[in-house]
C-alpha positions in Angstrom: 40.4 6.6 -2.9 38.6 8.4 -5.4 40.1 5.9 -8.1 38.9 3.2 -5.9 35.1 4.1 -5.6 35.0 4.7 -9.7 36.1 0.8 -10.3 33.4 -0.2 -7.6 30.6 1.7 -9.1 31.8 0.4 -12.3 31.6 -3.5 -11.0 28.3 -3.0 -10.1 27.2 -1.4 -13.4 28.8 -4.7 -15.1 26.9 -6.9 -12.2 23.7 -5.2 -12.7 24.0 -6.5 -16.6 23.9 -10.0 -15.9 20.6 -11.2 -15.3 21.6 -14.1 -12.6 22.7 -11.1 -10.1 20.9 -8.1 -11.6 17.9 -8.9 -9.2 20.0 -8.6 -6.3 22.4 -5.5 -7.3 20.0 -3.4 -8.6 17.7 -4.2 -5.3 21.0 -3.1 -2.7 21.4 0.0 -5.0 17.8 0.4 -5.1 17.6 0.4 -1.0 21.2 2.7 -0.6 19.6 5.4 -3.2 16.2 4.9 -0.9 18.3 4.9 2.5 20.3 8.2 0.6 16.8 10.2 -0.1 17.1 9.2 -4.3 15.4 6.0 -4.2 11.4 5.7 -4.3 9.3 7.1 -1.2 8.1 4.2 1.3 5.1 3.9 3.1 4.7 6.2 6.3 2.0 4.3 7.9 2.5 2.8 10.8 -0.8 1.9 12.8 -3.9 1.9 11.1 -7.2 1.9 13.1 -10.9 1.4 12.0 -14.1 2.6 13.5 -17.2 1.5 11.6 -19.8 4.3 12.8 -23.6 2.7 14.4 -25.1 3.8 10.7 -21.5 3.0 8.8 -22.4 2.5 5.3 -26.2 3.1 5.1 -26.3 0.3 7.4 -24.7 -2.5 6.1 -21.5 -4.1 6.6 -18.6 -3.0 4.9 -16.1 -5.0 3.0 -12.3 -3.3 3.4 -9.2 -3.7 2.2 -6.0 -2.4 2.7 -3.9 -2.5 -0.4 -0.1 -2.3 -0.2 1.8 -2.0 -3.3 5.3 -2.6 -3.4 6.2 -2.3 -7.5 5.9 0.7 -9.0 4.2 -0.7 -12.2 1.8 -2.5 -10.3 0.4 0.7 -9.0 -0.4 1.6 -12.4 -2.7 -1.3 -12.5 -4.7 -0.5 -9.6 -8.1 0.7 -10.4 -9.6 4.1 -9.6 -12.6 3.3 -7.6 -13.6 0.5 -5.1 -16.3 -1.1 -7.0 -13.3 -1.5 -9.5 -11.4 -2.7 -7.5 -13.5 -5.7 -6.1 -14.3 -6.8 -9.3 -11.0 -7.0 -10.8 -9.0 -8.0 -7.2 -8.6 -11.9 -7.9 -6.9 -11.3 -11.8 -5.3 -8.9 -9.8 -3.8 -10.2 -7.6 -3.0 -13.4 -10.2 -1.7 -11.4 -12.1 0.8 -9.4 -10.1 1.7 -12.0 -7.3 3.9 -10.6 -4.3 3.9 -7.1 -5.9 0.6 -6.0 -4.0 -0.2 -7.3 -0.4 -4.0 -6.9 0.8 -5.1 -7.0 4.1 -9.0 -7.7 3.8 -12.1 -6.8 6.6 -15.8 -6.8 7.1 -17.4 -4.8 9.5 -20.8 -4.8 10.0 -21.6 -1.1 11.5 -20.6 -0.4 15.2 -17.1 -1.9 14.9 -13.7 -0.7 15.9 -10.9 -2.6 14.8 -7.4 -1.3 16.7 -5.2 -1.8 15.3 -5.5 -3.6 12.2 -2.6 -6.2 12.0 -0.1 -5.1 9.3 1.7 -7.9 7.5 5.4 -8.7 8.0 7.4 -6.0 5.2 4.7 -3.9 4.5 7.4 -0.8 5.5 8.9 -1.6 2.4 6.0 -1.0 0.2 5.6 2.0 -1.8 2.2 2.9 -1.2 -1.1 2.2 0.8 -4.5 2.5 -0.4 -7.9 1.6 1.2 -10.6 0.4 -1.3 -14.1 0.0 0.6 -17.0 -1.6 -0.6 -19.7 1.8 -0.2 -23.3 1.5 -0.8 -22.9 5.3 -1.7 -20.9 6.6 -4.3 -19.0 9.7 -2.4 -17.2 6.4 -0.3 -16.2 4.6 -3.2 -13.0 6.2 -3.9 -9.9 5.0 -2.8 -8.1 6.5 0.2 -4.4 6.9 0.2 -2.6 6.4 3.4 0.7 6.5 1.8 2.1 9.3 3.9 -0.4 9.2 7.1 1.9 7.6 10.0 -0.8 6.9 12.1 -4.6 6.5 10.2 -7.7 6.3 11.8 -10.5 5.5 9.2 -14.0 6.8 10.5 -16.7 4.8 8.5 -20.0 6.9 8.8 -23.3 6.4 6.7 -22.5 7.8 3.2 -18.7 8.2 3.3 -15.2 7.5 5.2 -13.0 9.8 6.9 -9.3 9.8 7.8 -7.7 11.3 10.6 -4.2 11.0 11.6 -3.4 10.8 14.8 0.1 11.9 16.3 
C-alpha cells in the first residue's frame, strides 16, 4: 500500500512538470493540501452588510468596493490606501484579469445595504479587502475582512467601522 501511494505521488510530481496538465494537477493538490490545513487560508466571510451613517463620510456619498483576491501574487499588487487604489483599479484590474474580483457601491449617506451580493466563487478567494473612497484620511485605509464570517461595515462621518456579527 505504502509502495502504492509513493508511485502515485511520484505520477503527479512527473504530471505537475508538463505544462499542458500542470495547471490542473497542481490546482487538485493545491485544494487537497487547502482541504488538509497546508494549503493557503480562504476567505471566512460570509455576509457582508453596509450601513452608510445620516453624516457617512462628511456628507457625501461614498464610493466602495469589495476586493476579493484569489492569487497570491496579486495581493502583492494591491495598493495600501483607498485613494490608491481608485486611481490605479482599471490597470489593475487589466492587468491581473480573474485573479482579483470587485464588487463596487455608492452610497450616498443614510443607506443600508443587506446584504451585499457576493459573486459566484468568492469562497475560494484568498482574501477580502474593502477600499472606500473617504473625504477624510483616518477612512482611507483598507479594511481586511479576510477572516470576519459575518461583516457589518458602519460608515460614519470621518471613518468606517467593522463589526462582526455571530
Amino acid at each position: 500500500m505504502t509502495r502504492r501511494l509513493l508511485l502515485a505521488l511520484a505520477a503527479l510530481a512527473l504530471l505537475a512538470g508538463c505544462s499542458s496538465v500542470s495547471k490542473s494537477v497542481s490546482s487538485g493538490v493545491s485544494t487537497m493540501m487547502s482541504w488538509v490545513g497546508l494549503g493557503p487560508d480562504r476567505v471566512e466571510l460570509r455576509s457582508l452588510r453596509v450601513i452608510a451613517e445620516p453624516d457617512a463620510n462628511q456628507d457625501s456619498a461614498t464610493r466602495l468596493d469589495l476586493v476579493l483576491v484569489y492569487d497570491a501574487k496579486a495581493e502583492e499588487l494591491l495598493p495600501k490606501t483607498a485613494p490608491e487604489w481608485f486611481d490605479q483599479k482599471r490597470a489593475l484590474l487589466d492587468g491581473v484579469g480573474s485573479r482579483l474580483g470587485v464588487v463596487s457601491l455608492e452610497l450616498p449617506p443614510g443607506t443600508v445595504v443587506d446584504p451585499v451580493a457576493l459573486p459566484d466563487g468568492y469562497r475560494k478567494a484568498l482574501a477580502a479587502r474593502v477600499y472606500a473612497g473617504y473625504q477624510a484620511k483616518s477612512g482611507q485605509h483598507p479594511i481586511a475582512l479576510t477572516a470576519i464570517r459575518n461583516a457589518v461595515l458602519r460608515l460614519g462621518n470621518q471613518k468606517i467601522s467593522v463589526i462582526s456579527e455571530p
